[in-house]
C-alpha positions in Angstrom: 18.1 8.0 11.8 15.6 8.9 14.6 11.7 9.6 14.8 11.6 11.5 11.7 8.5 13.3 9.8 7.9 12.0 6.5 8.9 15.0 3.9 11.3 13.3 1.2 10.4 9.9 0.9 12.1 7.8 -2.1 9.4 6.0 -4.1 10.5 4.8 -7.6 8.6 2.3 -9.8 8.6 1.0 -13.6 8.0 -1.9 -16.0 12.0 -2.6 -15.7 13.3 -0.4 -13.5 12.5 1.8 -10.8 12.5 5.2 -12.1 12.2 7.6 -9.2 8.3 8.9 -9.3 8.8 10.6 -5.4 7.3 13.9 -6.9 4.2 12.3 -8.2 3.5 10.3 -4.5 1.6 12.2 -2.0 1.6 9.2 0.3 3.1 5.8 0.2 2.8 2.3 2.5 4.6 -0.5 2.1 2.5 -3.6 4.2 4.3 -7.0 4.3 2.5 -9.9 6.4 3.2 -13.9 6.8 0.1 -16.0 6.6 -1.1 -17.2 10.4 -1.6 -21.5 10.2 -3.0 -22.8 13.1 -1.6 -26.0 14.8 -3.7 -26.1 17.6 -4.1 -29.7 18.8 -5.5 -31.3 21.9 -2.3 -31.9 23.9 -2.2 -27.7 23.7 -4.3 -27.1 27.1 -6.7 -25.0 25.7 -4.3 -22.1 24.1 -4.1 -21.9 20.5 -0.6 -22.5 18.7 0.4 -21.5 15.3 3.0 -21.3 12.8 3.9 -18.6 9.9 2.7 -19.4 6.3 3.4 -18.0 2.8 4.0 -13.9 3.0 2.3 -11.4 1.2 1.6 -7.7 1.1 0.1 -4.6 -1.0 1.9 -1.1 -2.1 -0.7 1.7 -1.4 0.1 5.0 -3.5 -1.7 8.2 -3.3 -1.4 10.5 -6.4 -2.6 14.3 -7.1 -4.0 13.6 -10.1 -2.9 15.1 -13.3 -4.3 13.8 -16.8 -1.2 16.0 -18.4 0.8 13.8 -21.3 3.8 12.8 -19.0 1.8 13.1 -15.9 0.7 10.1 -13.3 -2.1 9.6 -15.5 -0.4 8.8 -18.9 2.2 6.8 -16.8 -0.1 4.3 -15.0 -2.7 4.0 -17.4 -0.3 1.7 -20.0 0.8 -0.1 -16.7 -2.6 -1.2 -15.8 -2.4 -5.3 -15.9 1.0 -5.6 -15.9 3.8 -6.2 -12.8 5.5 -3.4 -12.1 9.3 -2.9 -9.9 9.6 -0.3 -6.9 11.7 0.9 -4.4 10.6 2.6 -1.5 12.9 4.0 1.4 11.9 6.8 4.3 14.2 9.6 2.5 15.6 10.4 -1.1 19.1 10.0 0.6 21.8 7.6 -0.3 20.3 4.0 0.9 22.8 3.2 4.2 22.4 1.4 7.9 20.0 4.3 8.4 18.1 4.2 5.2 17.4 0.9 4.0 15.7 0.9 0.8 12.5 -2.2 0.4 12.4 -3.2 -3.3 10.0 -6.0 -5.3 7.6 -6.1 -7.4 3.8 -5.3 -7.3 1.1 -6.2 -9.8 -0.9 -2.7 -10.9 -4.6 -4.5 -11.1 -6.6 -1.3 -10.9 -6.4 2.0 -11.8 -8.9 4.9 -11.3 -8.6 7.9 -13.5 -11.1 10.1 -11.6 -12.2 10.1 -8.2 -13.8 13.3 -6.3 -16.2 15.7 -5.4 -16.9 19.2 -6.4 -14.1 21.2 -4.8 -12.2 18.8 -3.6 -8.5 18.1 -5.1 -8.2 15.9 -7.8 -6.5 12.7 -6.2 -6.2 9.1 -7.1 -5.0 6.3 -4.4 -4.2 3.0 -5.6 -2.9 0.0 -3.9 -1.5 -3.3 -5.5 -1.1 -6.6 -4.4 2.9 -7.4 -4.2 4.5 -10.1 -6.7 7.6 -12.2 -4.7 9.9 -11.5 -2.3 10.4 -7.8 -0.9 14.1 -7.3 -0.4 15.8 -4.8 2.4 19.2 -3.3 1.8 21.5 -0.8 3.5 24.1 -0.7 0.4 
């Protein structure tokens, strides 16, 4: 895959699997980082040296909002407190070389039901704190 725009991305995420949720997701970032330790000692000439630590990240979601029964409403309130499985990848394609999918597991330790001004379109963004290890595959 080349540079691509971002039209049919695959985001999927449940309790035990990840059911596919892409037509709920109006945007989506998956953030991984490893933790910065600092050796620094004095035999270093004055630069800093460090190491990599523990990794981490976050899943960030951005919902239209819809308090429907069925809709993203009714689905993330009962998940609120509890860790949740996902999948990400950059198209709803089958995963290959060219789209890897990113699965793990996030914890969903907030949830706001409303959020808006008058006029504006009824949206909800969340982002959760990831649980383990996030996993890349091509197959």
């Amino acid at each position: 895959m080349a540079v691509f725009a971002m039209t049919d991305c695959y985001i999927g995420f449940g309790t035990s699997t990840a059911t596919d949720r892409s037509t709920l997701v109006k945007s989506v970032t998956l953030t991984v980082d490893a933790a910065t330790l600092d050796t620094t000692d004095f035999g270093d000439a004055g630069w800093t040296t460090n190491i990599s630590g523990l990794k981490s990240g976050s899943l960030a979601m951005t919902f239209n909002q819809d308090v429907a029964s069925g809709a993203i409403d009714s689905i993330m309130w009962p998940l609120l407190g509890t860790t949740c499985v996902f999948e990400v990848r950059a198209t709803n394609s089958a995963v290959g070389a060219s789209n890897p999918k990113y699965t793990g597991s996030f914890v969903v330790n907030g949830w706001t039901p409303l959020d808006g001004s008058v006029g504006d379109l009824a949206a909800v963004s969340v982002t959760s704190p990831l649980s383990g290890a996030v996993t890349r595959a091509t197959s």
